[in-house]
DONU-258541 format. One record per residue (C-alpha): residue number from 1; residue in three letters; chain; x, y, z. Coordinates in steps of 0.25 Angstrom, whole numbers. Example, Ala and Ser with C-alpha at 12.3 -4.5 7.8 and 13.67 -1.06 7.14 Angstrom:
BEGIN
pos / code / unit / east / north / up
1 / ALA / A / 49 / -18 / 31;
2 / SER / A / 55 / -4 / 29;
end
This chain:
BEGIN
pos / code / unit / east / north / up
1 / UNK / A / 171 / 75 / 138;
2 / UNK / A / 168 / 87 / 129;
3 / UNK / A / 176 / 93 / 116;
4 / UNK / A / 176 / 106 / 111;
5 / UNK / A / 187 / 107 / 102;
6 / UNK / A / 178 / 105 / 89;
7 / UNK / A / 175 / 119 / 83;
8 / UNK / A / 160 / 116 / 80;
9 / UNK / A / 158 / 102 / 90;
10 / UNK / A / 157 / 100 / 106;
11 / UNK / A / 159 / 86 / 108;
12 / UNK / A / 156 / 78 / 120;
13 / UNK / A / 160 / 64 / 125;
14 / UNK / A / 151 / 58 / 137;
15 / UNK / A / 157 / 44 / 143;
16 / UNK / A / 145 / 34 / 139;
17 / UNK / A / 140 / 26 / 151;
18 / UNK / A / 136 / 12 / 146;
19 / UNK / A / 122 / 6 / 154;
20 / UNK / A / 122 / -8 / 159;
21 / UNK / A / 131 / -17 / 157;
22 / UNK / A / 139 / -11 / 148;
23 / UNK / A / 142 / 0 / 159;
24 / UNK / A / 153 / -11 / 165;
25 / UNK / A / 159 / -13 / 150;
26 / UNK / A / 173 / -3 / 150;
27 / UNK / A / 181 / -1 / 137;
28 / UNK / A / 196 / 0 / 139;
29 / UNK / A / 207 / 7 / 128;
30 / UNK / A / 221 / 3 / 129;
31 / UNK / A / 231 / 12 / 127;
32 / UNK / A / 248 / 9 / 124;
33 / UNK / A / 258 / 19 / 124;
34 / UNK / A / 269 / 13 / 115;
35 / UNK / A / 280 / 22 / 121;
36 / UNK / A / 279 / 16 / 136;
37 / UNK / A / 273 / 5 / 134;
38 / UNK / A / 261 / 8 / 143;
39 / UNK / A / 247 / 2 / 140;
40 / UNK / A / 236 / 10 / 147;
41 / UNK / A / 221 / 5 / 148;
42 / UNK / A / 210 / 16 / 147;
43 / UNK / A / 195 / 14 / 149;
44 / UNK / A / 187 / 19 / 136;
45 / UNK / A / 174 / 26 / 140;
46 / UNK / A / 163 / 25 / 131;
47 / UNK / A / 161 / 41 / 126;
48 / UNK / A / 150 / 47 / 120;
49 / UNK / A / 153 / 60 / 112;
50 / UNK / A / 144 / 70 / 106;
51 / UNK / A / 147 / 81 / 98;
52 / UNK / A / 137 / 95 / 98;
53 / UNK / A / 138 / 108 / 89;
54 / UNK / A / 145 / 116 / 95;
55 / UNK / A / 135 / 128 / 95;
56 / UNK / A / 140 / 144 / 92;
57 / UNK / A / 136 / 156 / 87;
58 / UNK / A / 140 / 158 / 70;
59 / UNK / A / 152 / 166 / 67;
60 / UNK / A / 149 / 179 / 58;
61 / UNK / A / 162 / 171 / 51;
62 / UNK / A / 150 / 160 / 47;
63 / UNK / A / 139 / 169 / 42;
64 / UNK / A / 149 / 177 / 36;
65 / UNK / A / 146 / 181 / 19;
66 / UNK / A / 131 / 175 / 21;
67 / UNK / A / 120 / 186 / 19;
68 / UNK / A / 108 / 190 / 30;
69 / UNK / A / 99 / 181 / 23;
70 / UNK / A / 108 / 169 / 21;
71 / UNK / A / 111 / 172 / 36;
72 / UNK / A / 96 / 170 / 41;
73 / UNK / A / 96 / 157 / 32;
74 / UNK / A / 107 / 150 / 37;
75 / UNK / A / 100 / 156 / 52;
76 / UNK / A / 88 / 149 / 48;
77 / UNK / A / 91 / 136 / 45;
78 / UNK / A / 100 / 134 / 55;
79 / UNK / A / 89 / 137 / 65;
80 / UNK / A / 80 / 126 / 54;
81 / UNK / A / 90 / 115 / 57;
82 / UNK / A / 90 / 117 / 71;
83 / UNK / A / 76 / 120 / 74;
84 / UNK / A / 68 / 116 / 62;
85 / UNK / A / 60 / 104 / 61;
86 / UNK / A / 64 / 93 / 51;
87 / UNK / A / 57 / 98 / 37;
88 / UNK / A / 63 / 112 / 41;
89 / UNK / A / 78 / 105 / 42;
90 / UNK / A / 73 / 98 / 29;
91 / UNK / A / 72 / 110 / 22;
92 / UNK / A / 86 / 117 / 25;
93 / UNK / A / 91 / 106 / 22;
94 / UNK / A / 87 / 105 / 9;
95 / UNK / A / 88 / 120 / 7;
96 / UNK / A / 103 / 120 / 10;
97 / UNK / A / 104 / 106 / 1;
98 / UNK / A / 99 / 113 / -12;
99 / UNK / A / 104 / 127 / -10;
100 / UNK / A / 116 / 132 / -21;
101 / UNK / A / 126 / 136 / -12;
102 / UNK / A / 134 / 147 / -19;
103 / UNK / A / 145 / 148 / -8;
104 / UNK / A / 154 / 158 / -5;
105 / UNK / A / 167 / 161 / -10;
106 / UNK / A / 179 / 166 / 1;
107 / UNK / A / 173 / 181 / -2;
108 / UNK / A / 158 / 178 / 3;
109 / UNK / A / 155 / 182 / -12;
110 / UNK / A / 145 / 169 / -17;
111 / UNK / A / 154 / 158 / -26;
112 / UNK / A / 150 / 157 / -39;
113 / UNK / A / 141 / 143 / -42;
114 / UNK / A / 147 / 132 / -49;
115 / UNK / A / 146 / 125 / -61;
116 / UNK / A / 137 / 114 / -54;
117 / UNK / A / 126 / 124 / -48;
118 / UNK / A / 125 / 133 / -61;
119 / UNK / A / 121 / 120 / -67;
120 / UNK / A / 112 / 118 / -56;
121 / UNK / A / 104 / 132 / -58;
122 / UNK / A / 104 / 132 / -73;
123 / UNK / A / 96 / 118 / -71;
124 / UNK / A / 89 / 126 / -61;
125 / UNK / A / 86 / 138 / -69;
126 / UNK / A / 84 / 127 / -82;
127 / UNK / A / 73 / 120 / -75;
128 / UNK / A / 67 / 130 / -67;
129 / UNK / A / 66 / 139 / -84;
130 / UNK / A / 51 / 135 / -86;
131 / UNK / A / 45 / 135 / -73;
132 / UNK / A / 33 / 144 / -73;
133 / UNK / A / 33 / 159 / -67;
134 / UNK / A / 25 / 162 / -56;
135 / UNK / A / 16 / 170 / -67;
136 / UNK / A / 15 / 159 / -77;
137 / UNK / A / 10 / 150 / -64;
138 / UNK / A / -1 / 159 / -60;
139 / UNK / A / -5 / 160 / -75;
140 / UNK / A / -6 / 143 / -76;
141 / UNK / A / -15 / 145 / -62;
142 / UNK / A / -23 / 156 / -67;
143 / UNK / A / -29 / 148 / -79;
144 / UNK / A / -30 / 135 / -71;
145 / UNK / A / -39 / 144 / -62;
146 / UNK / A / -51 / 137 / -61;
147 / UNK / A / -58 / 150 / -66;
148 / UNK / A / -68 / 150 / -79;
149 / UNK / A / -61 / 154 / -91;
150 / UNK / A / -58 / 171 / -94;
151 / UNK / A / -52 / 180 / -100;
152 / UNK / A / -43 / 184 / -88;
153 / UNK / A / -37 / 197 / -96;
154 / UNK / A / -50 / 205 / -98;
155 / UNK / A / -49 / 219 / -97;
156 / UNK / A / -64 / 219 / -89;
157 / UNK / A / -69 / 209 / -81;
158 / UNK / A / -83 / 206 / -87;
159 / UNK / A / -74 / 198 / -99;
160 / UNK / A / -65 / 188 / -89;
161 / UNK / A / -76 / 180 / -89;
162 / UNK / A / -84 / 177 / -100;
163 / UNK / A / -96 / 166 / -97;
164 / UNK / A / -99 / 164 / -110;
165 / UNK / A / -85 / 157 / -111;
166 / UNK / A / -85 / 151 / -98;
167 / UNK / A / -100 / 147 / -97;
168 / UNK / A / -99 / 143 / -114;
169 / UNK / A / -109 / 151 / -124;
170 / UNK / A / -116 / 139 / -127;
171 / UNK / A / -120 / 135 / -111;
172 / UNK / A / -122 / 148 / -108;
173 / UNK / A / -134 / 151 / -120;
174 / UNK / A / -139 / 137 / -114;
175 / UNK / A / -142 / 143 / -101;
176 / UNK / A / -157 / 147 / -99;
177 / UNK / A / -161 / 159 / -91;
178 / UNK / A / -174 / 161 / -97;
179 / UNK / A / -180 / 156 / -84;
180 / UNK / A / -171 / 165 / -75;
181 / UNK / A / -176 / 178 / -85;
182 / UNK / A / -191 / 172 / -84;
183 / UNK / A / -191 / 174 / -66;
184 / UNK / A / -184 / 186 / -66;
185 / UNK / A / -194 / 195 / -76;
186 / UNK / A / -203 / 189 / -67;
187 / UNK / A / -198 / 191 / -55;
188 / UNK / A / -198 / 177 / -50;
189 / UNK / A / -187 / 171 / -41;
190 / UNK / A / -178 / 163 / -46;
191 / UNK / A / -172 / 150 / -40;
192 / UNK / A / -158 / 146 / -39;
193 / UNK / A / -149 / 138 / -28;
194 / UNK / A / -138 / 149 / -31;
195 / UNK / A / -139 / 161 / -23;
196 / UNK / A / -130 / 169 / -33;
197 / UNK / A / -140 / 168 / -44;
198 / UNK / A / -154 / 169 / -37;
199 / UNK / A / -148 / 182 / -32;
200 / UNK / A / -143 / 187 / -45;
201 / UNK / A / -153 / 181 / -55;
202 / UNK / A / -163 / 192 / -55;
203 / UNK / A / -152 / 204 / -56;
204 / UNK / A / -146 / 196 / -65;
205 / UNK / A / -157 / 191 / -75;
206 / UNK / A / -162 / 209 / -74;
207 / UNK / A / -147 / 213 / -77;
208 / UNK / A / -139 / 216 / -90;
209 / UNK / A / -134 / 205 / -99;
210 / UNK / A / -145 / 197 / -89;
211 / UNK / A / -145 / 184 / -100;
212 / UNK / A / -129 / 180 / -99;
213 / UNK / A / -130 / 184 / -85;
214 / UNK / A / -141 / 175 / -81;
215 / UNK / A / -136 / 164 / -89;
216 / UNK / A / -123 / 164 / -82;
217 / UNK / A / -131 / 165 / -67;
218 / UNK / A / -138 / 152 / -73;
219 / UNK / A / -125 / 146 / -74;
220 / UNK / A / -119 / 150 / -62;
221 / UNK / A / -131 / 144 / -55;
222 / UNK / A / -129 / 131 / -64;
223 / UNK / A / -114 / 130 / -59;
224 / UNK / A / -119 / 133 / -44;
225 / UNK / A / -129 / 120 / -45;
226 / UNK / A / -118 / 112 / -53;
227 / UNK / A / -110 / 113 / -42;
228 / UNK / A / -119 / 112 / -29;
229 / UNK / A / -125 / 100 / -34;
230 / UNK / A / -113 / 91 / -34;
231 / UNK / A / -109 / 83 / -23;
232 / UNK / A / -96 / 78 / -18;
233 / UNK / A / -89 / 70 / -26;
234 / UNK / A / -81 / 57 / -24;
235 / UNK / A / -67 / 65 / -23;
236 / UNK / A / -64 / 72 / -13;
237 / UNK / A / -65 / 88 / -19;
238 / UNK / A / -75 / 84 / -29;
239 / UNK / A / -91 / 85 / -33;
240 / UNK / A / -99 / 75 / -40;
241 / UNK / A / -107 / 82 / -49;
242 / UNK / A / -122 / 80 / -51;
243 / UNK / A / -128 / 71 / -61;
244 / UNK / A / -134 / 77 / -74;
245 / UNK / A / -147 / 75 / -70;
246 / UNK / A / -146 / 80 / -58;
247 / UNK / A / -137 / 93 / -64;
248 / UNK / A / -147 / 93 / -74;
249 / UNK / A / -159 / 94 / -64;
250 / UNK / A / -152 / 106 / -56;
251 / UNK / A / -147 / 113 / -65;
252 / UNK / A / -161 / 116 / -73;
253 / UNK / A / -163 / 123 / -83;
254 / UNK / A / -147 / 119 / -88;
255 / UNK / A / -146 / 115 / -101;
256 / UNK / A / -137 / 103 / -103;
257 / UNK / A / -126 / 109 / -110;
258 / UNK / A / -123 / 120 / -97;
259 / UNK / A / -125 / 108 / -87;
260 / UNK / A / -115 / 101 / -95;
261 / UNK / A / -106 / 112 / -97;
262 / UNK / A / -104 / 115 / -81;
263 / UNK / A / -104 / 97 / -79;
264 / UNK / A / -90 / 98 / -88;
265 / UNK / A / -85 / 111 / -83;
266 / UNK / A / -85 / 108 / -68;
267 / UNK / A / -85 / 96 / -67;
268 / UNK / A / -76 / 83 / -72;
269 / UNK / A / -84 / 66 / -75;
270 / UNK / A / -94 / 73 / -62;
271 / UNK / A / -83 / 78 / -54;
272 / UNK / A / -83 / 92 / -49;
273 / UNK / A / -67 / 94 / -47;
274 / UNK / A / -61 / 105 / -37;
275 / UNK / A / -57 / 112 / -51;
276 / UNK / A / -72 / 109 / -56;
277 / UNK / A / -77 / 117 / -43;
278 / UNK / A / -67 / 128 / -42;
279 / UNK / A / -71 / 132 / -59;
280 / UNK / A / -87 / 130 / -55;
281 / UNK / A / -83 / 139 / -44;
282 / UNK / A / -76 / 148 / -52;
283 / UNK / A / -86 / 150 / -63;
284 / UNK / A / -97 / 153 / -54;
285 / UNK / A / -88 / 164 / -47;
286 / UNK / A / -86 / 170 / -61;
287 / UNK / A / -101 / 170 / -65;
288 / UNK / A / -105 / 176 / -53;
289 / UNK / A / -95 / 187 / -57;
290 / UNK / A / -102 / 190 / -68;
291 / UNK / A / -115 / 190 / -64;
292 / UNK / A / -112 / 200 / -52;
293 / UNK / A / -104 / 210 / -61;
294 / UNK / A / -91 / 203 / -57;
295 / UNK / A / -93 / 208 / -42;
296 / UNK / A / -99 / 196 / -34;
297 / UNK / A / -103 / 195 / -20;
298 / UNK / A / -98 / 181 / -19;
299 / UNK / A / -109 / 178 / -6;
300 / UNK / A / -118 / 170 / -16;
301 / UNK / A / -108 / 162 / -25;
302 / UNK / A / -102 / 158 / -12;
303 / UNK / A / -113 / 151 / -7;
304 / UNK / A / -120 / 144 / -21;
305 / UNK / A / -104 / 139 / -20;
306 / UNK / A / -104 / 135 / -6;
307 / UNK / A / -90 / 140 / -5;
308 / UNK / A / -83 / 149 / 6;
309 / UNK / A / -81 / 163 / 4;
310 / UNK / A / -66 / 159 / 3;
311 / UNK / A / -68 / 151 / -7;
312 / UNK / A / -78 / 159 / -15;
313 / UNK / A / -68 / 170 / -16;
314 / UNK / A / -57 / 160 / -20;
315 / UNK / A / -65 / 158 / -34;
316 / UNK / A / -68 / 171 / -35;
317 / UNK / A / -53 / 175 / -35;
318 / UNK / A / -51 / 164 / -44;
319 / UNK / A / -59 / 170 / -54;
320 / UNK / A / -50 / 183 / -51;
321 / UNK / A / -62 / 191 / -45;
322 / UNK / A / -58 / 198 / -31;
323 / UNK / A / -64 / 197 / -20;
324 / UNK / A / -69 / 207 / -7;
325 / UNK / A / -79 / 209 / 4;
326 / UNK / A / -85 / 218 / 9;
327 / UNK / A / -95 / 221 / 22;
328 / UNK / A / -110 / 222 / 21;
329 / UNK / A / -115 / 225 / 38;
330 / UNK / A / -110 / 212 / 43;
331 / UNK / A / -109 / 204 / 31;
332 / UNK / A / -97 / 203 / 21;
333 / UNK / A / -99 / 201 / 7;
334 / UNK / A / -89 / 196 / -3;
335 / UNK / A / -87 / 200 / -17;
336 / UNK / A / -77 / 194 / -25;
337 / UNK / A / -75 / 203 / -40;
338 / UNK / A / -70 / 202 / -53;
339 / UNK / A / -63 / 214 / -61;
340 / UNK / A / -51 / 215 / -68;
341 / UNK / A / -40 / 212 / -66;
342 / UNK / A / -43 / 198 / -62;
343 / UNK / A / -35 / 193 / -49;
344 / UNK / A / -32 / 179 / -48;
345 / UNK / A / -28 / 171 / -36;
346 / UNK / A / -11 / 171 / -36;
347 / UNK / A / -1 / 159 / -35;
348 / UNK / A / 2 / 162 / -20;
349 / UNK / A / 18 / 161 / -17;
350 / UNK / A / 22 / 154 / -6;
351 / UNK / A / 29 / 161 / 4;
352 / UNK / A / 43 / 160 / 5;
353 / UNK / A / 51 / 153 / 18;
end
């Protein structure tokens, strides 16, 4: 039996045909007719009926007052419900179960809200008063940069950073470098395990303002053996940090105070921290700035790191330096340099879907 008298429903009644033995039970309905007295006896068959949507094509009465966009919404969540998978479904569902439908009065003009939704975007608007800008956000994530400290609104970029205040005027005075003045008059080699200063070391120590200069290498070197001669740590994303005698030992001629000085500033109880790593990083990217006129070929930093170009630049950019390359014959050569005005790595916006 079919049924299409249901404007939007087709339904459809099959006889069920029991298996076994059930297949000889019969059902029976009696059936008196009052007037003549007659008493009939009909078998009942067992019927299975099933009703389906009927499908169609949408009026133009039914999309009428709704706007092109509104239009492609409705298009595509219908084609979500019926094609999407569950989590998608999920998501319309919950779309159309915490939209504000204004409605629409007879006219197709919007109906005005009502009591109960102005309440519910005044608490809205209320709750949402204090939240922080987009602007305010990326100033709370510029000074948790994990950058040494500056003064970010220099007018020229040999005063953004200052290592006398991010080294400290006391553990600088503390650092020798009448050894590294001694070889270089002379002419005798000096050796380090940092490729960035055994290439600079004699330029710098015959430059200008050679003394604050070299002091500065001597710590960058310091930071570059602080660093290599941990090991991994207990936690996953950590270092253990070499033991005082041992710091002590590599790090000659460093006084106490500069060893101890770089032990509490990138490191925590032993540990270096991802935090700890990413400042050390950070600080050698800046002093390498200074000491190559804020215009560095980042090749030699790179590798006293052990990081990936990538990466390099990454902390580069943090400390708001650019970076470039630019071809030598078959060789590209990456530079990465500072000038004003700084440019910071952005809050990305997710895209919209």
């Amino acid at each position: 039996l079919h049924s299409t008298s249901h404007h939007t429903l087709d339904y459809t009644a099959r006889e069920d045909r029991a298996k076994g033995t059930e297949s000889l039970l019969k059902h029976y309905i009696a059936v008196f007719d009052p007037t003549s007295g007659d008493l009939k006896v009909i078998e009942a068959r067992k019927m299975v009926v099933r009703g389906l949507v009927r499908s169609r094509k949408a009026g133009d009465a039914e999309f009428a007052g709704l706007t092109e966009r509104e239009n492609r919404t409705e298009a595509r969540d219908a084609l979500g419900q019926a094609f999407g998978t569950k989590k998608a479904k999920r998501a319309i569902d919950s779309k159309k179960e915490n939209a504000i439908d204004q409605g629409r009065s007879q006219d197709g003009t919007p109906r005005k809200l009502g009591a109960a939704d102005l309440a519910l975007m005044d608490s809205i608007k209320d709750s949402t008063a204090n939240m922080a800008t987009r602007d305010e956000l990326q100033a709370v994530l510029d000074q948790a940069r994990p950058v040494p400290k500056g003064n970010y609104q220099a007018e020229d970029v040999e005063d953004v950073y200052n290592p006398r205040e991010i080294i400290g005027t006391e553990v600088l005075n503390a650092i020798p470098i009448f050894d590294w003045q001694e070889k270089t008059k002379k002419g005798e080699p000096i050796e380090v395990v940092s490729r960035f200063v055994a290439n600079r070391v004699s330029r710098v120590a015959a430059g200008e303002n050679a003394s604050l200069r070299l002091k500065i290498l001597r710590y960058y070197l310091w930071l570059i053996i602080f660093y290599n001669s941990a090991r991994m740590g207990k936690e996953r994303g950590t270092k253990s940090i070499a033991q005082r005698d041992k710091l002590r030992e590599q790090m000659t001629p460093a006084p106490e105070v500069v060893i101890e000085n770089i032990r509490r500033k990138f490191s925590d109880n032993g540990v270096m921290r991802k935090l700890h790593m990413d400042l050390l990083f950070t600080h050698c990217c800046v002093f390498a700035s200074i000491i190559d006129s804020f215009d560095v070929d980042t090749y030699d930093i790179k590798e006293d790191l052990k990081l990936e170009q990538k990466q390099i630049n990454q902390y580069f950019q943090e400390t708001g330096a650019r970076t470039r390359q630019s071809k030598k014959g078959d060789t590209t050569i990456h530079f990465a340099k500072l000038s004003i005005p700084l440019i910071f790595p952005r809050l990305r916006a997710h895209r919209q879907r």
